[in-house]
C-alpha positions in Angstrom: 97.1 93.8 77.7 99.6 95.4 75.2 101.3 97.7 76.3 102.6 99.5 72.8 101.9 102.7 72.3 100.0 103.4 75.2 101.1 105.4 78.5 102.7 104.5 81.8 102.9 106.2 84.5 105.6 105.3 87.3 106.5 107.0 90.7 109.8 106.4 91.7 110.5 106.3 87.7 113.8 107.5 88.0 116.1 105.4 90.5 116.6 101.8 91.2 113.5 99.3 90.8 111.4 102.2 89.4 114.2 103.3 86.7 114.6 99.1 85.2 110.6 99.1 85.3 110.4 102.2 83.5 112.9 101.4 80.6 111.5 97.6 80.5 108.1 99.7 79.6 110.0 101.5 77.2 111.5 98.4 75.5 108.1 97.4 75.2 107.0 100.4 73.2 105.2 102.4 76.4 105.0 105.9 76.2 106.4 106.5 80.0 105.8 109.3 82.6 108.2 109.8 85.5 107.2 110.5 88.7 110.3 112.2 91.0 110.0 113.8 94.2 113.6 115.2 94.6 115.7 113.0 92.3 115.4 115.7 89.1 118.6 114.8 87.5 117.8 111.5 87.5 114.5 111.0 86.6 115.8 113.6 83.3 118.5 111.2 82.4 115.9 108.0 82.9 113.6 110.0 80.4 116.7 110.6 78.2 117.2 106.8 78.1 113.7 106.4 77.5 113.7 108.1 74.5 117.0 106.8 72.9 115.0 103.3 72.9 112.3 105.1 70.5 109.8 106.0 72.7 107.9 109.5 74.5 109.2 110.2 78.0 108.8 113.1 80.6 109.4 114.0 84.2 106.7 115.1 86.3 107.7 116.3 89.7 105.3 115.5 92.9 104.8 114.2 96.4 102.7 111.3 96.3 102.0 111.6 99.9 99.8 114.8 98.7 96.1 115.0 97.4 96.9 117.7 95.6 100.2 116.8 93.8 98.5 113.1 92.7 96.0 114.9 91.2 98.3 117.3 89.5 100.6 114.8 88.3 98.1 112.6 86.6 96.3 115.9 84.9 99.8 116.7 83.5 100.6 113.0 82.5 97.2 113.0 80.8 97.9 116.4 79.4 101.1 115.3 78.0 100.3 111.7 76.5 95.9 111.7 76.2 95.2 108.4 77.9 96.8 106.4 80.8 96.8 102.1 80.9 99.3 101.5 83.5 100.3 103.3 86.4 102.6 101.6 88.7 103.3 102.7 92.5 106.8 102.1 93.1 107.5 105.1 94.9 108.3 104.6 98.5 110.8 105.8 101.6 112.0 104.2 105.0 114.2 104.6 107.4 117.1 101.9 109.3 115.4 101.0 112.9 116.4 98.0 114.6 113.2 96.2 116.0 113.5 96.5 119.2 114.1 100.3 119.1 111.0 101.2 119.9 112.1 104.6 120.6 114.1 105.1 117.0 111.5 106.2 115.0 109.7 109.1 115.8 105.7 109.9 115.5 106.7 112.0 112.9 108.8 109.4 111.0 106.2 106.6 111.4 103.6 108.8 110.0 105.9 109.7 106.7 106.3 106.4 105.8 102.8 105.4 106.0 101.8 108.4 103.7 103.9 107.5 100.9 104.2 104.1 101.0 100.2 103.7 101.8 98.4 107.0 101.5 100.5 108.0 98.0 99.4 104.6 96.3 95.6 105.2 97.5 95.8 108.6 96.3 97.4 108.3 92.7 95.0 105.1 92.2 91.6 107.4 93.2 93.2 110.2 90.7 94.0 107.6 88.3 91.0 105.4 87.8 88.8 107.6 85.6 91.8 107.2 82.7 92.5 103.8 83.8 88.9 102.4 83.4 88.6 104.3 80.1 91.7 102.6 78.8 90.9 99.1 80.4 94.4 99.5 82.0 95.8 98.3 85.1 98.0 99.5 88.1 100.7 97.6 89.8 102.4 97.9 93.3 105.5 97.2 94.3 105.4 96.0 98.4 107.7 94.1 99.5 108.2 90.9 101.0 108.9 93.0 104.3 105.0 93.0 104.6 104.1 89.4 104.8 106.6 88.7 107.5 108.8 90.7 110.2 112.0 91.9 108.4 113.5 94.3 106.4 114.4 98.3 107.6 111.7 99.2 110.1 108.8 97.9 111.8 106.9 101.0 110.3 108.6 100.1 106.6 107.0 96.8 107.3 103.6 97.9 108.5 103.7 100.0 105.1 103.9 97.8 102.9 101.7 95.1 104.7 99.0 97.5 104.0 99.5 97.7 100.9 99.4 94.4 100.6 96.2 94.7 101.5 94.8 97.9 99.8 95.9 96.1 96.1 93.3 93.4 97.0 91.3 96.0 98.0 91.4 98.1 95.1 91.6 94.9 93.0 87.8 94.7 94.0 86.9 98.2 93.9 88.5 99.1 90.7 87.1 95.7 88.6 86.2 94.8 85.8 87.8 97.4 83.8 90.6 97.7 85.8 92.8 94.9 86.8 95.3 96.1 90.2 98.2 93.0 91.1 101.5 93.6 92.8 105.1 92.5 93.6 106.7 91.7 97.0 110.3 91.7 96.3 113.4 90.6 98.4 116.7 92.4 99.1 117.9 93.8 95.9 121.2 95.9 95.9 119.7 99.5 95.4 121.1 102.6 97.2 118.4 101.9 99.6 120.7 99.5 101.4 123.5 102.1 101.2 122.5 102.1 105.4 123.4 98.3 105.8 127.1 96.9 106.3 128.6 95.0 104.0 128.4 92.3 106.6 124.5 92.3 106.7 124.0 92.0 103.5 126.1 89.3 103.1 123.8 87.7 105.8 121.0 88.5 103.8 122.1 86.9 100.7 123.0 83.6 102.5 119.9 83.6 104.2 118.6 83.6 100.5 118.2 79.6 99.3 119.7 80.9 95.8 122.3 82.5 97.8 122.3 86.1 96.4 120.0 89.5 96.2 117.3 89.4 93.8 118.2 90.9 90.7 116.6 94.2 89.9 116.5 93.3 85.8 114.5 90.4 87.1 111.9 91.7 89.7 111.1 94.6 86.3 110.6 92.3 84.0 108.1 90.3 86.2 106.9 93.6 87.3 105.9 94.1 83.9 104.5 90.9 83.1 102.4 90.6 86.1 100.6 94.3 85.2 100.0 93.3 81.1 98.5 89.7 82.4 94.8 90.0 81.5 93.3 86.9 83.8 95.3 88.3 87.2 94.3 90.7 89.6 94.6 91.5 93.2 97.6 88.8 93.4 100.9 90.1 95.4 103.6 87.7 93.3 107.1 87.5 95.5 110.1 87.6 93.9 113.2 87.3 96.2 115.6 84.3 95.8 114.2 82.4 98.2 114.7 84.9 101.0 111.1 83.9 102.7 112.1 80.4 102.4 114.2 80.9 105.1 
């Protein structure tokens, strides 16, 4: 698929993985949308960026966890660009719980994570696939590799993300032929989301890694990327983590 001159849209466009995945699109020629839920200033400055590499950019904010903002968000995107080929569901939350705490994470807790790491995807794709089958386009998720075996933040971060493992095989099926749904599983990358490990963790993490080092974020975008414009994939979850499942 190219991706030139026709519109991305991206939750979590404005930080980390989301923000590299964005400006890749833009490099490409993408006209990008920006989903943010409370980062404004930096989804604004990810737009800016955008646009200083020759392309159309704008924020949109919204809680992907809600019916009513995914469907608001991709009226607006469509509003503000005509067409949509690629929507990509990077946004996602968590929160630090040792495994065997069951008692860390509240009902409350467990339940947020699932609805925007689960629920928000399901919801932006059903808004989503009119425009997308009219366009032929795709949609990409980012997991993680947190879903295809115990590890990472939380037992409910993992449980997230093994569903949506799941539900981009799912939708893979439901949303073909026109449109084509695949996703990456990456491994520890240094974000500000692992501003709530030590420096001693992480460092354990990275051995633990048989290239012996985080996965870089330029990386996972750039396969990100590929992955969604790849005409003969769909409903395939590619990992990308230095080896870290190896282990």
């Amino acid at each position: 698929m190219e991706i030139a001159g026709r519109a991305a849209l991206v939750t979590g466009g404005g930080t980390g993985l989301g923000r590299e995945i964005t400006l890749h699109l833009a490099r490409r020629g993408a006209r990008v949308g920006i989903v943010y839920s409370k980062s404004q200033a930096d989804a604004q400055r990810t737009a800016e960026d955008a646009r200083r590499l020759g392309t159309e950019a704008e924020a949109f904010r919204a809680d992907v966890s809600l019916e009513s903002d995914a469907r608001r968000v991709v009226a607006q995107h469509l509003d503000r660009f005509g067409q949509l080929a690629l929507l990509v569901n990077n946004a996602g939350t968590t929160k630090f719980v040792a495994f065997p705490d069951l008692e860390g994470l509240s009902g409350d807790e467990w339940d947020r994570i699932q609805a925007v790491n689960v629920k928000g995807p399901w919801l932006l794709a059903r808004a989503a696939a009119p425009a997308l089958r009219d366009a032929g386009g795709a949609i990409l998720n980012v997991a993680s590799v947190a879903g295809l075996r115990p590890g990472g933040s939380s037992i409910a971060y993992c449980v997230s993300k093994a569903a949506l493992i799941h539900l981009t095989s799912c939708l893979a099926v439901a949303l073909a032929p026109e449109v084509r749904v695949n996703g990456i599983a990456p491994g520890l990358f240094l974000s500000r989301w692992v501003d709530g490990l030590s420096p001693q963790r992480i460092a354990a993490m990275e051995d633990r890694a048989v290239l012996k080092r985080a996965t870089r974020m330029e990386d996972l975008a750039r396969m990100a990327v590929e992955i969604a414009l790849n005409d003969s994939m769909t409903g395939e979850m590619v990992v990308v983590d230095a080896g870290i499942s190896l282990a």
